[in-house]
C-alpha positions as CSV (number, residue, x, y, z in Angstrom):
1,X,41.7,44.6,-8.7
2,X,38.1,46.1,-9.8
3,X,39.4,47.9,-12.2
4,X,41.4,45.3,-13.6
5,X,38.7,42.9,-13.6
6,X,36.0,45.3,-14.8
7,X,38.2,46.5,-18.1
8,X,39.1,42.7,-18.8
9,X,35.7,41.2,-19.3
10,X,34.4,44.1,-20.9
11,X,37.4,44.7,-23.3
12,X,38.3,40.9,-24.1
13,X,36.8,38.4,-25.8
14,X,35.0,35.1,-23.7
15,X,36.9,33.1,-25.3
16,X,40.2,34.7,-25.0
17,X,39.5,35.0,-21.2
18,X,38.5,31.4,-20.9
19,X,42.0,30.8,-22.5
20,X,43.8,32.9,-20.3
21,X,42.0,31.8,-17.3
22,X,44.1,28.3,-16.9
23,X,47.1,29.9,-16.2
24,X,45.8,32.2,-13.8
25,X,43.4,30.3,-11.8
26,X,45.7,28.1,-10.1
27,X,47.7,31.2,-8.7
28,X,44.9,33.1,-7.7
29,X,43.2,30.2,-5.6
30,X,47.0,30.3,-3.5
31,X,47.0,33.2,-3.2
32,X,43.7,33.6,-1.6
33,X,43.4,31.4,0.4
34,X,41.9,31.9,3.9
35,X,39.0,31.2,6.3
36,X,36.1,33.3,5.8
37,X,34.4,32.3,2.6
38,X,34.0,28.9,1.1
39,X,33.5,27.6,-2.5
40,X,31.5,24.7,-2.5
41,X,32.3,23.7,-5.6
42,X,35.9,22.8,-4.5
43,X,35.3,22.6,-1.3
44,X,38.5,25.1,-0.5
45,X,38.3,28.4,1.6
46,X,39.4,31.7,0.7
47,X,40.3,34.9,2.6
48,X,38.3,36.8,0.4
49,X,36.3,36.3,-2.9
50,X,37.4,38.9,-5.9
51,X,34.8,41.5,-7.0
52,X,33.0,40.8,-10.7
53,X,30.7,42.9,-12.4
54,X,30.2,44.6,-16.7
55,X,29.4,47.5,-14.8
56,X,28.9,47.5,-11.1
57,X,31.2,45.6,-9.5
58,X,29.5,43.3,-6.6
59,X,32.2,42.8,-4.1
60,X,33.3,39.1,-2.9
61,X,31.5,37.5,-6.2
62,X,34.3,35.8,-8.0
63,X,35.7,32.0,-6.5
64,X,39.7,32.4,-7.0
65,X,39.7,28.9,-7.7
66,X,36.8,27.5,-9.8
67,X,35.8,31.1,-10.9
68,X,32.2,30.4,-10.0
69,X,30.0,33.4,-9.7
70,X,27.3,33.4,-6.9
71,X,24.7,31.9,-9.0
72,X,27.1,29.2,-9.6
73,X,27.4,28.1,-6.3
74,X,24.2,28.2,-5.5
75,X,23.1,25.8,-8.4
76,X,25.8,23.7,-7.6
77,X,24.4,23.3,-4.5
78,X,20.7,22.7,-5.7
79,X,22.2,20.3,-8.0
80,X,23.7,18.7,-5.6
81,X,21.2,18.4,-2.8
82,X,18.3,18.5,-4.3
83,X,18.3,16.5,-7.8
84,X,19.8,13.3,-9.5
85,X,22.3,15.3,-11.3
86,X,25.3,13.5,-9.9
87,X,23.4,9.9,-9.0
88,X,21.8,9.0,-11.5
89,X,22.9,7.7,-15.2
90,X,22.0,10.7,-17.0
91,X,22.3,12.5,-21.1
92,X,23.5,16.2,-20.5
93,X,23.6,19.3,-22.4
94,X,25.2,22.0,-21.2
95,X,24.6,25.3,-23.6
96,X,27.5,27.6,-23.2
97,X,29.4,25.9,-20.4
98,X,30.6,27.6,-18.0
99,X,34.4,26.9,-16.4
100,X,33.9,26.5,-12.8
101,X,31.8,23.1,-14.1
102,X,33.1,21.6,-16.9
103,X,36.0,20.1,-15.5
104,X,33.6,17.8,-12.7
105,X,30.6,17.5,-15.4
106,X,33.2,15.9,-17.8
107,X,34.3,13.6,-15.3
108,X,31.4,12.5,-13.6
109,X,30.9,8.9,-14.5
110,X,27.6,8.7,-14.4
111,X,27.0,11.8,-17.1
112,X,27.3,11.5,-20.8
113,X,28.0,14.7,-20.8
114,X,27.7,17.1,-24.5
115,X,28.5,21.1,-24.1
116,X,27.2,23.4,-26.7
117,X,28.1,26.9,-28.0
118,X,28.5,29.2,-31.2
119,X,31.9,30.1,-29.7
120,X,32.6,28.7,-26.8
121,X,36.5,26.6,-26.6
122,X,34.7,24.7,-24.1
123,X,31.8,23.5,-26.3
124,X,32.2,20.1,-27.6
125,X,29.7,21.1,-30.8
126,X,29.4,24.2,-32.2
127,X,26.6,25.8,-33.4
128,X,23.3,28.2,-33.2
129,X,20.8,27.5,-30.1
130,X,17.8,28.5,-32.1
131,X,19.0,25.6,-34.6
132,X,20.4,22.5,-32.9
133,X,21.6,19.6,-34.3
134,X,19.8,16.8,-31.9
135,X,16.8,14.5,-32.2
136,X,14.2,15.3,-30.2
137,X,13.7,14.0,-26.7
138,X,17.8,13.5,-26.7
139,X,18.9,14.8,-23.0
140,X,17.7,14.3,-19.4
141,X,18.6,17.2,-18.0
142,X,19.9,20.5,-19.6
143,X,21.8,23.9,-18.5
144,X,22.0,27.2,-20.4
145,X,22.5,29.8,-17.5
146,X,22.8,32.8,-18.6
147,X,22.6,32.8,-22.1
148,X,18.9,33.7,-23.4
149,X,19.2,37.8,-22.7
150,X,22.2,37.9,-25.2
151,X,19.8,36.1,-27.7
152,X,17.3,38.0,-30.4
153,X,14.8,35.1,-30.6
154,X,14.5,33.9,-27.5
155,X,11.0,32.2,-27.8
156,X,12.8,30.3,-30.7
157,X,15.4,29.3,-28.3
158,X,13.3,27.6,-25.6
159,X,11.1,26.0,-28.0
160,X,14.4,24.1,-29.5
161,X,15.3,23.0,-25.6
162,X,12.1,21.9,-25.1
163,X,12.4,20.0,-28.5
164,X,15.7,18.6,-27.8
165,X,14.5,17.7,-24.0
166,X,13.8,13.9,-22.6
167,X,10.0,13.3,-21.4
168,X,10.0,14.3,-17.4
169,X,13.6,16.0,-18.3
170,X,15.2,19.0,-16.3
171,X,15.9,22.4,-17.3
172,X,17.7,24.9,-15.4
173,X,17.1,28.0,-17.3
174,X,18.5,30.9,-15.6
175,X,18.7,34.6,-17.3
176,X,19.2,38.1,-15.2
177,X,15.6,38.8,-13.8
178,X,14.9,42.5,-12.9
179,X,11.7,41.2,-9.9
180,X,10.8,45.2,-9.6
181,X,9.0,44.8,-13.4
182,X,6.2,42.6,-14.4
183,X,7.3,42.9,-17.9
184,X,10.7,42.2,-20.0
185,X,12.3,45.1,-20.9
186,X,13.1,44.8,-24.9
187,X,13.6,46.5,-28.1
188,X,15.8,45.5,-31.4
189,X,16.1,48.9,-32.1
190,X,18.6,49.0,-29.4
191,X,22.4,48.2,-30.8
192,X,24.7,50.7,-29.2
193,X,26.7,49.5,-26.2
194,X,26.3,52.3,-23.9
195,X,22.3,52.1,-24.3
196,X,22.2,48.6,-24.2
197,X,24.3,49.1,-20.8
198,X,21.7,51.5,-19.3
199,X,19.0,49.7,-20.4
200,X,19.6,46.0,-20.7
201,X,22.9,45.9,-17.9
202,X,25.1,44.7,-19.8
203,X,26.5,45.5,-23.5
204,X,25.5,42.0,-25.6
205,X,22.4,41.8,-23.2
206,X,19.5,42.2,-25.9
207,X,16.4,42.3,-22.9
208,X,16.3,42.6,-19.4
209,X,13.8,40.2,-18.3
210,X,10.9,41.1,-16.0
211,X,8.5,38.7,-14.1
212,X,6.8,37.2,-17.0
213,X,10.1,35.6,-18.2
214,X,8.2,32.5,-16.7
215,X,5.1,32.6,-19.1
216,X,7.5,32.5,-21.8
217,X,9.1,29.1,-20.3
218,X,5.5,28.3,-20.0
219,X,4.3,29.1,-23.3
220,X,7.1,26.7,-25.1
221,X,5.3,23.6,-23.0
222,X,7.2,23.7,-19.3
223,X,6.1,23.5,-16.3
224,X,8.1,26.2,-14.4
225,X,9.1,26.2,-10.6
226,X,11.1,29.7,-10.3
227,X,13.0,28.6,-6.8
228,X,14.6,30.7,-4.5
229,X,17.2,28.1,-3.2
230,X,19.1,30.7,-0.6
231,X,16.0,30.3,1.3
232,X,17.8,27.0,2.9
233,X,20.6,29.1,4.1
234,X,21.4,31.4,7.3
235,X,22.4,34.5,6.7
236,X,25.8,33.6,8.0
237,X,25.6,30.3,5.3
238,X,24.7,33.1,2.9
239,X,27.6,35.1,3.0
240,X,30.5,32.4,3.7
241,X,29.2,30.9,0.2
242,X,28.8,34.1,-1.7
243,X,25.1,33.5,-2.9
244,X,22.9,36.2,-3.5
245,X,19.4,35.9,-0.9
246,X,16.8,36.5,-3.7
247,X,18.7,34.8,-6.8
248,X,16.1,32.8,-8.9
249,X,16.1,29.2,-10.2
250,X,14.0,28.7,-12.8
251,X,13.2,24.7,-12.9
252,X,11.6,24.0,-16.0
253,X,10.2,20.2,-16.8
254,X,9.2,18.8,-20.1
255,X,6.1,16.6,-18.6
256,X,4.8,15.7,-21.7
257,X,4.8,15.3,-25.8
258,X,4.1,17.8,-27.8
């Protein structure tokens, strides 16, 4: 199974496997099912999560049925507990949307709920991050998890969600953070696949962020609160959920006008 999963997602398309995904979901969360982990997205318990990773695999990382990653269930559980994200009458954008939420998002009743991506079939609009099509001040909360290391401009990029941000709105900005370096790890120069692997992680990563990915969120006019949510959880919690212990959420709020 890691091998499988490791030559899929680095040999097909997103899109392709976001297609392919629908039929094979539902078999894979039967056939997995069990007692010692537990997706709280679903609220369903597994025998075992599947391994995921471009080019380490982590094991237990992969829900079988929503196909949340550990930073997914660990938002979804900040979300949950710990904002107004499903109680309040709220504008969303959600900037390449990821599977294991846009089912619930696009059901909640108390969301008006817009997904964005150049690519994406899950994006409801289609179209360039550093170029966005909304008024200013147009959303009350917004998600774009891990999509700002894949893009060249990133500066350009967070100044457009801040633009496109309601006053005292939300963003959850999350991006692979390497906590050993200060600084971001970045060159242009850089196009080959196997460098960018070695370097940057993964093969369309552009930067590996460092530290000081927060002074950029500051710099476009946030106020940042990077928050280390698996602090709430035992160890125990830790590993029935399949969160990682020092995974970062980086809470970003538009207090005022520019």
């Amino acid at each position: 199974m890691k091998k499988l999963i490791k030559f899929l997602i680095n040999t097909i398309p997103r899109p392709y496997l976001i297609w392919w995904s629908n039929f094979f979901s539902p078999i894979l969360d039967i056939y997995y099912r069990g007692s010692k982990f537990s997706d709280p997205i679903n609220g369903k318990s597994y025998r075992k999560f599947l391994p995921y990773g471009y080019v380490k695999q982590r094991e237990n990382a992969l829900s079988p049925g929503t196909l949340s990653l550990e930073r997914h269930r660990l938002l979804w559980m900040f979300l949950k507990n710990e904002t107004v994200f499903f109680k309040e009458k709220i504008k969303v954008l959600h900037i390449a949307p990821e599977q294991s939420f846009y089912k619930i998002f696009k059901k909640q009743k108390n969301i008006s709920y817009t997904t964005y991506d150049l690519n994406s079939p899950l994006a409801s609009i289609k179209g360039d991050i550093c170029d966005m099509p909304f008024k200013d001040n147009s959303f009350d909360f917004l998600l774009c998890n891990h999509v700002l290391e894949h893009i060249e401009d990133d500066q350009k990029a967070i100044s457009e969600i801040y633009r496109v941000l309601n006053i005292n709105g939300t963003a959850i900005l999350q991006v692979p953070i390497n906590e050993n370096s200060k600084k971001t790890l970045e060159d242009n120069l850089i196009t080959n696949k196997k460098e960018r692997i070695e370097k940057f992680g993964q093969y369309d990563h552009v930067r590996l962020y460092g530290l000081d990915y927060f002074e950029r969120l500051k710099k476009a006019g946030f106020k940042v609160s990077p928050i280390k949510y698996s602090s709430n959880f035992t160890k125990k919690e830790i590993e029935k959920f399949g969160i990682i212990e020092d995974e970062i959420i980086p809470v970003c709020k538009k207090l005022i006008k520019n």
